[in-house]
MDTraj code that builds the backbone (N, CA, C; nanometers):
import mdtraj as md
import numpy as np

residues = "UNK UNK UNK UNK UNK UNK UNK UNK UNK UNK UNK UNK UNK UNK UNK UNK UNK UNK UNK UNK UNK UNK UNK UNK UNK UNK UNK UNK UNK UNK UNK UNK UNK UNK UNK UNK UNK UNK UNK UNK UNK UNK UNK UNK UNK UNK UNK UNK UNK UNK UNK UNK UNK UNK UNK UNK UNK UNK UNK UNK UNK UNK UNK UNK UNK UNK UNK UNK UNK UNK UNK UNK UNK UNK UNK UNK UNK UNK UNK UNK UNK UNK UNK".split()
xyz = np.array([
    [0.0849, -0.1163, 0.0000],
    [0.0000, 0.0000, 0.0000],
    [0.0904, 0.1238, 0.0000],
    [0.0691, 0.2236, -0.1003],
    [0.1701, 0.3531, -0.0889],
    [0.0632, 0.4454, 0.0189],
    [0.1262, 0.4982, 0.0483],
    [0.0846, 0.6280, 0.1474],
    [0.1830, 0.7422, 0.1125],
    [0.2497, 0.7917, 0.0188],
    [0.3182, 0.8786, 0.0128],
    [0.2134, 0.9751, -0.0884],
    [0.0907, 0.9507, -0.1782],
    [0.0547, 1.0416, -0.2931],
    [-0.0961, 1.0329, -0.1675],
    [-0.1784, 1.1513, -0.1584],
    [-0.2742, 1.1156, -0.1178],
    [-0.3904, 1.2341, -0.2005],
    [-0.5352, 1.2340, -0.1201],
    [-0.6262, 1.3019, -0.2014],
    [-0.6487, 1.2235, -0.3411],
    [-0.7094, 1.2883, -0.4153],
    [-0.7832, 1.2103, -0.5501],
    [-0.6962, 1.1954, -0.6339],
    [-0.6789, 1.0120, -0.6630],
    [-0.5939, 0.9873, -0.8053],
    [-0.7097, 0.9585, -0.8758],
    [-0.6873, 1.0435, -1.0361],
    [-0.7298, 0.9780, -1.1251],
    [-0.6769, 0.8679, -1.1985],
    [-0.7762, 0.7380, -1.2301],
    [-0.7277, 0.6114, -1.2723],
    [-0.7410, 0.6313, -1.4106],
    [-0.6485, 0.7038, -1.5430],
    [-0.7012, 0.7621, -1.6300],
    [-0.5380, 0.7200, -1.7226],
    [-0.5563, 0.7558, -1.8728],
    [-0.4254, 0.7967, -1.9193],
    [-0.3423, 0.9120, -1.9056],
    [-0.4698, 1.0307, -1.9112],
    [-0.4342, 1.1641, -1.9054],
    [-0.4771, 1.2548, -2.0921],
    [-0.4794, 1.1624, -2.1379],
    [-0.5330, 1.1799, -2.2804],
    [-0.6420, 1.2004, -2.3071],
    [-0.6815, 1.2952, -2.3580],
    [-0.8302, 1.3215, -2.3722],
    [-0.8829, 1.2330, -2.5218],
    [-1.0289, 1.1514, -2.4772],
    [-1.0314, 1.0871, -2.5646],
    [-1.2044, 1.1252, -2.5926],
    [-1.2892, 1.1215, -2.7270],
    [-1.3913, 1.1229, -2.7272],
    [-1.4245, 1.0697, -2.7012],
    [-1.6063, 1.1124, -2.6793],
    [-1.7393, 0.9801, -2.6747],
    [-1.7343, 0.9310, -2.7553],
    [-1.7455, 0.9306, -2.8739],
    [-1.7449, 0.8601, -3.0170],
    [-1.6225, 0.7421, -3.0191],
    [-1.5138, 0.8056, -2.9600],
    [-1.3834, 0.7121, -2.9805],
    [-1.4065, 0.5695, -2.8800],
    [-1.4603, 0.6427, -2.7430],
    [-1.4695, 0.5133, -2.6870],
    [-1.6131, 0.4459, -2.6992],
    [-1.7301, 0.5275, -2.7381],
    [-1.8218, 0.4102, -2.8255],
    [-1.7610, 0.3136, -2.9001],
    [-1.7263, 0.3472, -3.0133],
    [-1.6683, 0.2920, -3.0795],
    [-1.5493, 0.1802, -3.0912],
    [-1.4539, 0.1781, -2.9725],
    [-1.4176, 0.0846, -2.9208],
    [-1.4169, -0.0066, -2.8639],
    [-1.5906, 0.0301, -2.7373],
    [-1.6701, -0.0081, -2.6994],
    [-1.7342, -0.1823, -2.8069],
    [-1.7833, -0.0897, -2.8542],
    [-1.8317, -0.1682, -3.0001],
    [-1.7307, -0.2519, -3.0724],
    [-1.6261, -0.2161, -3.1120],
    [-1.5074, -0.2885, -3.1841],
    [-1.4918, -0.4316, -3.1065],
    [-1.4622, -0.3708, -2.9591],
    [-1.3892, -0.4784, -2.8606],
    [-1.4625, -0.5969, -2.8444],
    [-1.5960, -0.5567, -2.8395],
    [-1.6944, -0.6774, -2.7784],
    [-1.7207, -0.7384, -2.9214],
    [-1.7168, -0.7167, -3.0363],
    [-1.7439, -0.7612, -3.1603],
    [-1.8804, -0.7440, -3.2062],
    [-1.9518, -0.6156, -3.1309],
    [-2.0783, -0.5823, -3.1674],
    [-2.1109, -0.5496, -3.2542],
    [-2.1828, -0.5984, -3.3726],
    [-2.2217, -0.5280, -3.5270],
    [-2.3301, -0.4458, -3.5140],
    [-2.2638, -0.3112, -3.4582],
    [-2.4104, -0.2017, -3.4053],
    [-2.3191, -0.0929, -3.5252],
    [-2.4295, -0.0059, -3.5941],
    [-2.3565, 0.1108, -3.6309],
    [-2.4476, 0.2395, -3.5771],
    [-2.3071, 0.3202, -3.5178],
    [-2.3542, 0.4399, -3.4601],
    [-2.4605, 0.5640, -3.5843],
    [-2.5351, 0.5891, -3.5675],
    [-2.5876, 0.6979, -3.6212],
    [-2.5303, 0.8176, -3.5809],
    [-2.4710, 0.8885, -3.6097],
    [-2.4134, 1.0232, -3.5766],
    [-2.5242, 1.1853, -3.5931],
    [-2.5519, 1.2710, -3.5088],
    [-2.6926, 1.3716, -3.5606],
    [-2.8030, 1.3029, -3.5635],
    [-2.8286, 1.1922, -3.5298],
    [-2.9313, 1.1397, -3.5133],
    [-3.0101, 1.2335, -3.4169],
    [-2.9516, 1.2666, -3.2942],
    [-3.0432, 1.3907, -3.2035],
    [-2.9225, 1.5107, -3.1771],
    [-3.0029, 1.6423, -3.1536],
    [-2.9263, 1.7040, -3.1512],
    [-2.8365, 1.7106, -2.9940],
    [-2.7030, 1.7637, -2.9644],
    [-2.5708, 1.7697, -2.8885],
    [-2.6781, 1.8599, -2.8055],
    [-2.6794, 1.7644, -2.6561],
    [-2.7162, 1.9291, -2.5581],
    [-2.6299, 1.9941, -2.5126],
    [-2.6498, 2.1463, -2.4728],
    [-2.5629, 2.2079, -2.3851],
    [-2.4470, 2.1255, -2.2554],
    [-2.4737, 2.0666, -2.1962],
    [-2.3687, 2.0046, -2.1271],
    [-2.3222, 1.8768, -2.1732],
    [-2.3289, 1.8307, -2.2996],
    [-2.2478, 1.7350, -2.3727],
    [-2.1173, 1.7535, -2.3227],
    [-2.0630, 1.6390, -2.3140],
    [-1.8978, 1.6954, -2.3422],
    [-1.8186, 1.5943, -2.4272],
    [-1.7792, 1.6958, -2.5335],
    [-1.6785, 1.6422, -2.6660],
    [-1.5805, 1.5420, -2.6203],
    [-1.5184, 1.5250, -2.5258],
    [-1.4196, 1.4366, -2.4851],
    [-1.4119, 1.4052, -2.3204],
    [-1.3244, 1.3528, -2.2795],
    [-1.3349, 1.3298, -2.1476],
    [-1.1569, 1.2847, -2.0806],
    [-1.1146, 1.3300, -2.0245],
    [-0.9658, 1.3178, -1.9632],
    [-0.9941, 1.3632, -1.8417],
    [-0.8460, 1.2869, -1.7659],
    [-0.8119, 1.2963, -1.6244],
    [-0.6702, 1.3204, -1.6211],
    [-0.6330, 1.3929, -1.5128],
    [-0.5174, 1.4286, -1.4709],
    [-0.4141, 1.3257, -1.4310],
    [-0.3286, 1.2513, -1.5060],
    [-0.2228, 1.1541, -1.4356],
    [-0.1558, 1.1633, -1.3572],
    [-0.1266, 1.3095, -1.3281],
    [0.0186, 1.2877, -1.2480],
    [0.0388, 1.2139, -1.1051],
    [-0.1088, 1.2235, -1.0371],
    [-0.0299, 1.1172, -0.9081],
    [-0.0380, 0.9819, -0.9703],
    [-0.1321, 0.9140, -1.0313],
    [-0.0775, 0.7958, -1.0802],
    [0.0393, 0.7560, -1.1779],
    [0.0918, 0.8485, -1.1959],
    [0.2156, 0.8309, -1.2916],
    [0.3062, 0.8052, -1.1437],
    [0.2962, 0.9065, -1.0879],
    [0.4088, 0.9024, -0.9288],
    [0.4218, 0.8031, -0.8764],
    [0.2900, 0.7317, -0.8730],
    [0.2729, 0.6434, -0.7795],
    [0.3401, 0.4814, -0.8646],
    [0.3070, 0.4841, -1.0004],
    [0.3626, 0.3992, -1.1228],
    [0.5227, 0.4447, -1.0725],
    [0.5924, 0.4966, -1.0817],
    [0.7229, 0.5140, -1.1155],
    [0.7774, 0.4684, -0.9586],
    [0.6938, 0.5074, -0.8118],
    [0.7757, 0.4919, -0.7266],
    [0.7856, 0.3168, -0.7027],
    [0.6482, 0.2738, -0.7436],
    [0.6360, 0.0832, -0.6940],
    [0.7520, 0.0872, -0.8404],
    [0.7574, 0.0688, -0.9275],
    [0.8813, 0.0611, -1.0059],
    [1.0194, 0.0345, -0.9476],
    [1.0440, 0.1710, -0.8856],
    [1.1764, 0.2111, -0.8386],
    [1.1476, 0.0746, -0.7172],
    [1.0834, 0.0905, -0.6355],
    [1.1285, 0.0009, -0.5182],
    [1.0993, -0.1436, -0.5843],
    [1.0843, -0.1876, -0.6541],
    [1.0739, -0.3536, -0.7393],
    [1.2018, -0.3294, -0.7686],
    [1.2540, -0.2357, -0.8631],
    [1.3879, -0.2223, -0.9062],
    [1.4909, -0.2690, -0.8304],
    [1.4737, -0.1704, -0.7234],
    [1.5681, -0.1519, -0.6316],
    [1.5772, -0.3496, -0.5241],
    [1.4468, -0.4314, -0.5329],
    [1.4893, -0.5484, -0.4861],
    [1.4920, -0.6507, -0.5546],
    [1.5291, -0.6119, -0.7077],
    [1.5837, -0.6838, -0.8176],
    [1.4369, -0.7397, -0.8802],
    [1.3305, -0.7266, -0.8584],
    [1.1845, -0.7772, -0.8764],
    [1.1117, -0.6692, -0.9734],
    [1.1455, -0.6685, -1.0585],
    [1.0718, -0.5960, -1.1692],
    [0.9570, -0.6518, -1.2055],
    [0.8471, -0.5669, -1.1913],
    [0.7152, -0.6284, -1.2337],
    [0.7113, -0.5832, -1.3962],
    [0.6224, -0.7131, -1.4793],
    [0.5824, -0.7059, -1.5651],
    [0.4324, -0.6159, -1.5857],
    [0.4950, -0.5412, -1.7334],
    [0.3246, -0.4554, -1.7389],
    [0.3804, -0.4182, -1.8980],
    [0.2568, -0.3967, -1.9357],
    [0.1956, -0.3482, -2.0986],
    [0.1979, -0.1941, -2.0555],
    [0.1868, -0.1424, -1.9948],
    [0.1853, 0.0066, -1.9884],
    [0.2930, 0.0497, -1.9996],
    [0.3178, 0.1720, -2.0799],
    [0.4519, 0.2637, -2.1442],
    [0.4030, 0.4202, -2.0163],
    [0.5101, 0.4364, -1.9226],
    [0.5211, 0.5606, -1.8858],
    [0.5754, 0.6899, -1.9500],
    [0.4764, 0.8095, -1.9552],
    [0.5444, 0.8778, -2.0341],
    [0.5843, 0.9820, -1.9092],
])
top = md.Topology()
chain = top.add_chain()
for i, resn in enumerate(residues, 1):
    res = top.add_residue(resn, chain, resSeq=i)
    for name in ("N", "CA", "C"):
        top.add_atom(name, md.element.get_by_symbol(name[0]), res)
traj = md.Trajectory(xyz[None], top)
């Protein structure tokens, strides 16, 4: 358990990605043969075009379990690229 980052991590990339993009991936992933209608209704006022979160304490928190695996020769395996 870290206790060094506290208050709200976002569990996020940090990349802002659309609704459309992750419909659509949504859809891809599961192998759903749905097709989106696009303007089908009109965008309300509090739509929002995309959606992102702030990484940086989870990047911190990524880099410090790193360093201490490192440091007792135990490198964990992961698919994730830190930028």
């Amino acid at each position: 358990m870290q206790r060094e980052v506290d208050g709200i991590i976002n569990c996020c990339s940090g990349r802002p990605v659309s609704l459309a993009e992750m419909a659509e991936g949504f859809i891809r992933e599961r192998g759903f043969k749905i097709k989106l209608e696009y303007g089908k209704f009109p965008d309300r006022p509090y739509d929002s075009p995309g959606v992102w979160g702030d990484a940086t304490k989870l990047r911190q928190i990524l880099r410090d379990v790193r360093l201490l695996h490192s440091e007792n020769g135990d490198v964990p395996k992961t698919d994730h690229k830190m930028e």
